[in-house]
N, C-alpha and C positions, 0 to 999 in steps of 0.2 A: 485795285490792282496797281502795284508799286513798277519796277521795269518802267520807267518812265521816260518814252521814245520822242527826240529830238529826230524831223527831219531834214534839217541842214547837218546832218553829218554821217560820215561816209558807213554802207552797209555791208560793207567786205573787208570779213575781220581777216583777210589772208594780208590786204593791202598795210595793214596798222599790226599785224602779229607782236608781241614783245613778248620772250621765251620768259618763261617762269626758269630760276635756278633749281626747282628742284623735279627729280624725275620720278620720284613719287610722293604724292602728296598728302601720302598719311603719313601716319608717324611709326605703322610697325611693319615690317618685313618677316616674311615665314619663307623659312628657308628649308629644305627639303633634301635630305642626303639620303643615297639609295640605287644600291648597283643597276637596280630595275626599274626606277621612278620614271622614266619617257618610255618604256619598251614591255612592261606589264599592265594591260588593260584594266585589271582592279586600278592599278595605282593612277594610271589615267583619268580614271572615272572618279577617285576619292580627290584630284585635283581640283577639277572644276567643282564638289564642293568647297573644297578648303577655302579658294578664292572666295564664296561668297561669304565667308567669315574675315578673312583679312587678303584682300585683292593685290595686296603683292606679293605674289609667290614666284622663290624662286629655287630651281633644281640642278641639284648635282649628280653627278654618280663615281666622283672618285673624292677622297681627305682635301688631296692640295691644294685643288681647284677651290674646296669650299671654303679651309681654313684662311685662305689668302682673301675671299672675298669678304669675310666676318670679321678681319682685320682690319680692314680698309673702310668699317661703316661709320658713318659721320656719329660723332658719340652721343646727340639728341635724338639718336634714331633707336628705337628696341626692336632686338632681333627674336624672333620666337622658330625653334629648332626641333623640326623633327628627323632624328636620327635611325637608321639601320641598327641592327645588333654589333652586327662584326665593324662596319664600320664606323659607329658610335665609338668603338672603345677605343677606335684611334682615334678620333678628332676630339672627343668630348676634353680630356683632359690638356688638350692644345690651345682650349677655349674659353673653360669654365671659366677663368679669371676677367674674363672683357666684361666692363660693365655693361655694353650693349645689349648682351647677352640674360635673357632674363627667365627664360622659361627652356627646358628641354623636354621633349619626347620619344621616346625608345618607341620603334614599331618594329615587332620581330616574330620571328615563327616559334620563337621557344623563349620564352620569360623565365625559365628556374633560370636558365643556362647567363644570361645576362643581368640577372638583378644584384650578383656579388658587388659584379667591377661598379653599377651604374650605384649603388647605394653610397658610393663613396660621395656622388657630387651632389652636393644642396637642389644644382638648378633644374635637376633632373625631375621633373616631376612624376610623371609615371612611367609604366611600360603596357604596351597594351597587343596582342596578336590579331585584335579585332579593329579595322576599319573605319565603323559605326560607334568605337566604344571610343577609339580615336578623336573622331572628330566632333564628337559629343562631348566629349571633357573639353579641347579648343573653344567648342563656343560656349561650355559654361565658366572659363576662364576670361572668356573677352570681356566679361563684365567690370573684373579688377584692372585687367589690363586698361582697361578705356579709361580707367584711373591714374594709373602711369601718365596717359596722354595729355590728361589735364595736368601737369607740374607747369610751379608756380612762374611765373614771367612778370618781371616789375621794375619798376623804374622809382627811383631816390630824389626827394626834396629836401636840402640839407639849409635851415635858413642859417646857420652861418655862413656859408657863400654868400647867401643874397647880400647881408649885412656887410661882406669885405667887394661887394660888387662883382659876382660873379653868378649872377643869376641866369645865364642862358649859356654857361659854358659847361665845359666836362658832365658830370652827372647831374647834376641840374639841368646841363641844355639837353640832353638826353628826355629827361622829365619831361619839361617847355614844349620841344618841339613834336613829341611825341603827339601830346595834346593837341596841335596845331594841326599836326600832320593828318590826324583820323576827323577832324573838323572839315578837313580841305577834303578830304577821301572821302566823306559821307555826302557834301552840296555840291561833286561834281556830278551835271546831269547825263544819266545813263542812257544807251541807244543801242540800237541794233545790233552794233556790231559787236560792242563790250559782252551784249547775251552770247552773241552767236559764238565770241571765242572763248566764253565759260563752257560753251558748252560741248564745243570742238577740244576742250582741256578734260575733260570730265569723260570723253566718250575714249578720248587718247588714253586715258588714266585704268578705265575700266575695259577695254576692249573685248578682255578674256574673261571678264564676269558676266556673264547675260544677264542676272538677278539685279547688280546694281546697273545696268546697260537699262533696264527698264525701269527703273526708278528715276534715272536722269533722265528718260524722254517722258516721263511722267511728270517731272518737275518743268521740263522744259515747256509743255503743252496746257497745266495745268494749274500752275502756282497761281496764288494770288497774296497778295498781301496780309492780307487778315488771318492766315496760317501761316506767318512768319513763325511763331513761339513754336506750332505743332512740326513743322519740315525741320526746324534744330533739334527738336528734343527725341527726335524721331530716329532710327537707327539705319542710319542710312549714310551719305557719303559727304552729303555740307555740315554735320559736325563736325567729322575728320577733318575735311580741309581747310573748312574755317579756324579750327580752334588752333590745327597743325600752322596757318600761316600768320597766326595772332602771333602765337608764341615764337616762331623763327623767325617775325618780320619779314615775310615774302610780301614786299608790296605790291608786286603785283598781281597775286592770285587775291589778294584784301582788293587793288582795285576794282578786278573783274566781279569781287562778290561787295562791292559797295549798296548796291542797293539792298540786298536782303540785309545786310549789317543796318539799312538807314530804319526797313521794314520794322526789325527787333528792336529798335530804340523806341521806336514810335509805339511801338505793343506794348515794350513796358510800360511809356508814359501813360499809356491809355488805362493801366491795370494797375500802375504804381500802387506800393502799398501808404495807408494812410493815416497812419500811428505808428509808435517806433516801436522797435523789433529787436529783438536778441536772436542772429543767427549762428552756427557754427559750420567749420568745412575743414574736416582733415587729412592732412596731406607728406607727401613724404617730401623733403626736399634734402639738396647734396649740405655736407658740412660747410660746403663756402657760401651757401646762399645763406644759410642758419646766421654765417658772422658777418654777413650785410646787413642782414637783419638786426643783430644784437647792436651794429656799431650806428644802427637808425633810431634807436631811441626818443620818440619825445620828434621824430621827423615824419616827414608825411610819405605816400610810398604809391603808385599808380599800378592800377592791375593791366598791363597789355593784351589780356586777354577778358572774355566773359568771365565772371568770379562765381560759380555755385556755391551756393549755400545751404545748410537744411535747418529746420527751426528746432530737430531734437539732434542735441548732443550725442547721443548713443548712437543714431544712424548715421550721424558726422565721421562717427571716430572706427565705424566697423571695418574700414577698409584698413585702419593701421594694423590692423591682429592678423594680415592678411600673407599670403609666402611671399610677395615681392617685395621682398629688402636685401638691403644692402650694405657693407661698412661704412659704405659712405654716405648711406642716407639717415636721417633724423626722421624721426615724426612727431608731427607736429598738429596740435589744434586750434585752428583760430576760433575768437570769441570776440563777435564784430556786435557792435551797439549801432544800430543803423538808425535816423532821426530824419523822414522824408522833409522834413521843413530844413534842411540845411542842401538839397541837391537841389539844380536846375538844368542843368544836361544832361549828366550820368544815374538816369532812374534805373531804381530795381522795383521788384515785385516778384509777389508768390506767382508763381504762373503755374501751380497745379492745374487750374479751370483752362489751361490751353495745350497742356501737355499732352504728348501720345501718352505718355505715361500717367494716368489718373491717381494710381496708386501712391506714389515716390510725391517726397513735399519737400520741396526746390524752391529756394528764393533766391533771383539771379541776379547780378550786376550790372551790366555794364560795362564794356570795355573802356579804360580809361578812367573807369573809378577809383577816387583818391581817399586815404584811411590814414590816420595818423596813429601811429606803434605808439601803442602807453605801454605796454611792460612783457618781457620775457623769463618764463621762469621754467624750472625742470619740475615736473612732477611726480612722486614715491613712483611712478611706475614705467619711469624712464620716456615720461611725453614731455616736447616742452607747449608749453602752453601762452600762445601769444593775442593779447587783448587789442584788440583795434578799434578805432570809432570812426565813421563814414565822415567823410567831408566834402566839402562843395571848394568851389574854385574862390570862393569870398574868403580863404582862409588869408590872414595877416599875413603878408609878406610875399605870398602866392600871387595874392589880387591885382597888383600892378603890376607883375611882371607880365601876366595874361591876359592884362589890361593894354600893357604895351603890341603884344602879339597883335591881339587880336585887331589893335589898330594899324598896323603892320599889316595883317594880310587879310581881316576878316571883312575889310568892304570891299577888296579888289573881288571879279569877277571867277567863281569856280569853275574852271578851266584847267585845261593839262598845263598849260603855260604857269599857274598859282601852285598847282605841285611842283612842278620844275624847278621852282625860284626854294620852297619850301624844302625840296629832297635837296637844290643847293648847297642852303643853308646849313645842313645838316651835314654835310662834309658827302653827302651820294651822290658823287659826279656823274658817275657812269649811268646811273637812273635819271639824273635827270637830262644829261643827255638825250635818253633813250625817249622821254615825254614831249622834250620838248621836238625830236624829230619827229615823234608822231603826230604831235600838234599838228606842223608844217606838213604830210602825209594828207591832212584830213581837212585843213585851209585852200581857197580858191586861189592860184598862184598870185592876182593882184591884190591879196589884202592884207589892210596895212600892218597889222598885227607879226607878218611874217617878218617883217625888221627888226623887232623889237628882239623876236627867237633868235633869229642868225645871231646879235648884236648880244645877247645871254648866251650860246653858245660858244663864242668866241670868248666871253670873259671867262666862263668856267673853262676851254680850252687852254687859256692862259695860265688860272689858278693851281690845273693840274701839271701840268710843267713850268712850277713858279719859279723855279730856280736854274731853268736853261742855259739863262746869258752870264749865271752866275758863276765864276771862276773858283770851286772848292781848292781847300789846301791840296797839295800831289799827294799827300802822303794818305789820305782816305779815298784816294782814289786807285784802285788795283787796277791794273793795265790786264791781269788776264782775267777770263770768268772765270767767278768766285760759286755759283750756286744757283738752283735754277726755279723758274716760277713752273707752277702745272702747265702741261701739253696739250691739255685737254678742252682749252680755249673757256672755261667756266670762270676765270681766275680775274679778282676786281679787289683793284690796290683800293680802294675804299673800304674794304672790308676789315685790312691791316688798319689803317688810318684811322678807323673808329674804336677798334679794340685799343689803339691805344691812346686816344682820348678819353677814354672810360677810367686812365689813370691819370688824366688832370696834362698828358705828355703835350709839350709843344713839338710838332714837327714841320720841317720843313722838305719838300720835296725836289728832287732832281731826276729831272726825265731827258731820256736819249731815246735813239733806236731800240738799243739793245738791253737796256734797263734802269731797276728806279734804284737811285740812290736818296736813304730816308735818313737827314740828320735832325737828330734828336735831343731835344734840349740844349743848345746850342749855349745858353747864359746860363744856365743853370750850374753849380759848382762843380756840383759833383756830374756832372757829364764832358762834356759831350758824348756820344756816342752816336755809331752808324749802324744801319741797316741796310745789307748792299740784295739787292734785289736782280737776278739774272733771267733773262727773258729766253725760253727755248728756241732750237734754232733745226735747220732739218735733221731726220735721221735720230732725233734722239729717242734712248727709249724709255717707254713708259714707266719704269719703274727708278727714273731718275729722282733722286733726294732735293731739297734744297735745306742750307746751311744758311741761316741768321747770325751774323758775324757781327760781334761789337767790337766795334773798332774804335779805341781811344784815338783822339787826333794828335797824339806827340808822339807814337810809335812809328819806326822804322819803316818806309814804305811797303819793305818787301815779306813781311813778318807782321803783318797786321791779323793773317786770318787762321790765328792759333789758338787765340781763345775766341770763345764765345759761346754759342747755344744753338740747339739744331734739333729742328720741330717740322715733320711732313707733312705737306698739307696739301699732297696728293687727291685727294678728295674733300668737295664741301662736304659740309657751309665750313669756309675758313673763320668765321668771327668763332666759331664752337673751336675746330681746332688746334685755334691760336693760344689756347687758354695756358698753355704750357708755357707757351715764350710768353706772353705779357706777364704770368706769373712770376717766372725767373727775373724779367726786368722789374716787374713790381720788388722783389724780394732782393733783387742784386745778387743772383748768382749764376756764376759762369761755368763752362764748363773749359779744359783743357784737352782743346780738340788735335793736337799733334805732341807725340812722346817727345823724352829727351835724346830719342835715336836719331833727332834730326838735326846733325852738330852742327851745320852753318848759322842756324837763327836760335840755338841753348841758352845762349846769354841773353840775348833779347827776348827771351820767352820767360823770362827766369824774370827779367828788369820787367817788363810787362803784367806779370801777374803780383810782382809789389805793387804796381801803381795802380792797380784795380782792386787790390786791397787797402791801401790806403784811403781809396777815395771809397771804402767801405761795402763792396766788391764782396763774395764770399763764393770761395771754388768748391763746387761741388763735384764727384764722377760721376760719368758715365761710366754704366755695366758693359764691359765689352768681352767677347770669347776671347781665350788666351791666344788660339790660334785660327786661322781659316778654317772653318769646319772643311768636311770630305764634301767634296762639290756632288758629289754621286753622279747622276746622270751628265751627260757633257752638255746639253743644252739645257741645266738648270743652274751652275756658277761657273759663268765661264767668263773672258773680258775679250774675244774676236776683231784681231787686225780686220780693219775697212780696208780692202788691195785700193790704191792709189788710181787705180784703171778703173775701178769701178762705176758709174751714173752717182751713186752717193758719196762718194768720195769729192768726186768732184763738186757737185750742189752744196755740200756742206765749205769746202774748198772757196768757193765763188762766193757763197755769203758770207763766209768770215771776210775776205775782201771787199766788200760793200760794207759791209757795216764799219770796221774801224777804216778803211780807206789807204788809199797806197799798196804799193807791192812790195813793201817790205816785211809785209806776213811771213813766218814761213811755220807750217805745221810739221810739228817733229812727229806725232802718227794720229789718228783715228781709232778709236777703240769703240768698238759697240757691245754694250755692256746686255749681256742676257744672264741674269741673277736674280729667281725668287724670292731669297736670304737676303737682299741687299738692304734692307734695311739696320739686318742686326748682324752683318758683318763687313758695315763700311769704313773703318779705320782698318780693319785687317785688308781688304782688297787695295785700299790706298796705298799700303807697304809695298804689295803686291805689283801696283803700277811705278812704284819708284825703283823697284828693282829692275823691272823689264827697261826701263828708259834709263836707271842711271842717274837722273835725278835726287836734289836732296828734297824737292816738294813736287813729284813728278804728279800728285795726282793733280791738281791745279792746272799742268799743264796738257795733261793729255785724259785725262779721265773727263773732263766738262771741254776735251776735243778741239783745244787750241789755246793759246798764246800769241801776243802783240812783240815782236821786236826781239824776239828772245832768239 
């Protein structure tokens, strides 16, 4: 029996709680449109099955409400859609194109009458007027589906870094610390309270399924160790979460399931296989992972999740023939040479002899198993086909860097305090933070230990606002807010900060009250540039944007935030939805975020975008509506004076005076923006605030609801 209970430490997981990021923790959402869906008894009842096929379900009954929520889904997340007739034919076509979007279902009283319009769309898969027939094809689709869920997650060993000494930075230290990281995460010992909040996570999760509601108290009551292989392989809810927190990096639902992850290493060693192997596993992946891959050549590559494999090629590759594809995804077959005398941590093995599944012949890896890319080719039948060979940690060039590591942290004591200093290390402040107070939570107030935390939390306090006392140029510095971070308190400048060390970026950080200002490659020639970060404040509303402004540091103070790039990340996980703006900075292109109707800064906007072209800069558009669309209803595009008399007038009033200081504030108005559209029609609303004020950059001023000195 694994769960391995330490009684020196605390058994009240409410006392030690740390919120996982995400609010469900599978990877697929079924989402349900249907004038009748809460209010027709059939439909109630085909509910609580649906659930126990994919446990996040959720219900609409009008287009806007839905197509706004299928908008806003974090893009590693797959959406599967069961739509009405009538109102199918409005939303489907509103939809079709989101690649979240993977599967659709018509459920209707009459199929001739709906099959025209729905034949049009690929994702449509069927239509069905039967309930039974419904949700009988759902779960003979979950099978591919659960296939989706497995996409590829990895990490890059490039030994030219090693060789110019950069063996533990950018995508290498990615690599490095990764390994380091699930070493510290597997020898930290497990206790009461770490089960109790798996399992207060798991029951939060499942609430409204009873079927898997009794599977977790079955696991909870009943697990033991030795059916570690058979509870993963099993269809149930710790493959989903496992596999869903491998691959999104949720460290903390990986800590709370450290011991089943320790369970399944040790099952494999126990069963390793014991001659070398030719496995295959085919997969779909996006075209950008395809060109990490191609530009990895002859480099080593770390799987962050379990790697299934099957020993016949034909069973490998039956899922590529399958309907879930997309333009932007490849397929691909790996053809891995596995050689047990080269692994010492990361074993695989056939685990047929432990599987629920007897039949299926699965040989599995290892989270954190390392494979070196010998060659990528396309095949007559439009696969590409990529050769890999297992390796061990003794690989040349690898071996003293994780030789250093491990002397670095592998004799210090596993402890939340060893993750702390490790998720440090790693640029995850906010995480480690969060470790290292719960360490201090779960310490006896005299012990000595607790000096050590305060004395690491005040240096990382330090490192997150390294640039405090620092005195930036004025002219990167905009006096008004420029653009704003989510409202919704999930939102961790580590998340930015990693996305863009994954491009080798040096940044440096500046923290106030009110927000981060990220300068970016500071010696680098062709930069510098900013990232000006605004922090929300009362009263705002939810559907406010934020703008990533690259701000060259010789441009005019006032005229800085014209060009740049502008990327919503209104909803996590931000490292996913960052991928836009690091792309644009990977690639140097900007956009031209203010016309030339705005005559006071035409020249300087004009001077501006030569020196962002020179310095190799490339201006791309934005798609904008000509004009403000027809706002229709008045409480869906409107921009509403906040009256001066108001409770929030005031509150927003009193903390804009706190924050920049002095009474020489003075706000010219308050605007409370209620706009469902406001994404794709926010240069034309900005017109719109310039005209009411008067202003030559009126949105600046009153649309993000204040200005400094003006």
């Amino acid at each position: 029996m694994s769960f391995e209970l330490s009684d020196t430490e605390s058994d009240d997981p409410d006392e030690i709680c740390l919120e996982t990021d995400n609010t469900n923790l599978e990877t697929f959402y079924l989402i349900w449109l249907d004038p009748h869906v809460n209010t027709d008894k059939h439909h109630l009842e085909a509910q609580q099955r649906l659930r126990a096929l994919i446990s996040h379900l959720v219900t609409f009954d009008d287009v806007d409400t839905c197509r706004k929520y299928i908008t806003q889904a974090p893009l590693k997340h797959y959406l599967v859609l069961i739509v009405s007739g009538q109102l199918g034919q409005k939303l489907v076509p509103r939809i079709h194109h989101i690649n979240q979007v993977i599967n659709i279902y018509v459920f209707c009283a009459n199929k001739a009458l709906h099959e025209k319009w729905a034949k049009e769309f690929q994702k449509v898969t069927a239509i069905f007027v039967s309930a039974d027939d419904l949700i009988s094809q759902i779960e003979l689709d979950n099978k591919y589906r659960q296939k989706l869920a497995e996409s590829l997650s990895f990490n890059t060993f490039n030994f030219n870094d090693v060789q110019a000494g950069q063996s533990t930075v950018g995508l290498n230290g990615q690599f490095v610390y990764n390994q380091v990281l699930m070493d510290v995460l597997l020898r930290i010992k497990y206790n009461k309270a770490d089960k109790s909040e798996l399992i207060k996570l798991c029951n939060t999760q499942y609430r409204k399924d009873p079927t898997e509601l009794a599977i977790v108290k079955e696991f909870q009551h009943h697990y033991t160790s030795e059916k570690a292989l058979w509870w993963y392989t099993r269809d149930c809810f710790l493959y989903k979460i496992l596999n869903k927190a491998l691959r999104m990096q949720d460290i903390h639902v990986l800590f709370l399931l450290r011991s089943f992850c320790l369970d399944l290493c040790q099952q494999l060693q126990e069963i390793q296989c014991q001659s070398k192997i030719k496995v295959y596993r085919g997969q779909l992946v996006s075209k950008s992972e395809l060109t990490t891959l191609k530009n990895s050549l002859n480099q080593l590559i770390s799987m962050n999740s379990f790697f299934s494999t099957s020993v016949s090629p034909q069973e490998a590759s039956a899922f590529l023939y399958s309907k879930y594809t997309s333009t932007d995804l490849e397929r691909v077959i790996f053809e891995i040479d596995a050689n047990p005398n080269v692994v010492t941590t990361k074993p695989f093995a056939d685990i047929r002899s432990q599987s629920a599944f007897v039949k299926e012949s699965e040989v599995l890896f290892m989270f954190g198993s390392i494979f070196r890319l010998g060659s990528i080719e396309k095949t007559g039948d439009n696969i590409w086909r990529i050769r890999m060979t297992l390796c061990g940690e003794n690989e040349s060039g690898l071996k003293a860097v994780l030789q250093h590591m491990t002397n670095e942290y592998g004799n210090k004591k596993p402890n939340l305090h060893l993750l702390g200093m490790v998720l440090w290390k790693m640029g995850k402040f906010h995480l480690a933070e969060k470790y290292y107070q719960r360490m201090i939570r779960e310490l006896q107030f005299n012990d000595p230990l607790i000096i050590d935390l305060y004395t690491d939390l005040s240096s990382i306090a330090a490192m997150r606002g390294s640039l405090d006392d620092t005195h930036l140029h004025p002219e990167i510095v905009p006096a008004d807010l420029d653009c704003y971070l989510p409202t919704h308190g999930l939102y961790d400048i580590d998340e930015i900060l990693n996305e863009l060390a994954k491009l080798q970026m040096v940044v440096n950080v500046h923290r106030d009250q009110w927000r981060y200002l990220l300068l970016v490659d500071q010696n680098v020639k062709t930069g510098p540039f900013t990232i000006d970060l605004i922090t929300p404040h009362i009263g705002i509303n939810k559907y406010d944007r934020i703008d990533f402004d690259v701000n060259n540091l010789f441009v005019e103070k006032d005229c800085t935030k014209h060009l740049g790039m502008r990327v919503d990340i209104t909803y996590p996980p931000y490292s996913i939805t960052l991928e836009k703006i690091v792309d644009n900075i990977q690639k140097k292109r900007f956009y031209l975020l203010a016309g030339d109707d705005n005559k006071p800064c035409a020249t300087v906007i004009e001077e501006r975008m030569n020196k962002m072209i020179t310095r190799g800069w490339k201006q791309i558009d934005e798609t904008l509506p000509p004009v403000v669309p027809n706002p229709g209803p008045p409480s869906n595009i409107e921009l509403t004076p906040v009256p001066k008399t108001s409770p929030v007038y005031q509150k927003i009033f009193e903390k804009m005076k706190l924050t920049f200081g002095g009474n020489d504030l003075k706000i010219i108005s308050i605007e409370q923006i209620k706009n469902a559209e406001l994404e794709s029609i926010y240069e034309q609303a900005k017109k719109v605030i310039q005209k009411q004020t008067g202003l030559p950059d009126g949105n600046q001023m009153t649309l993000f609801h204040g200005a400094k000195g003006k």
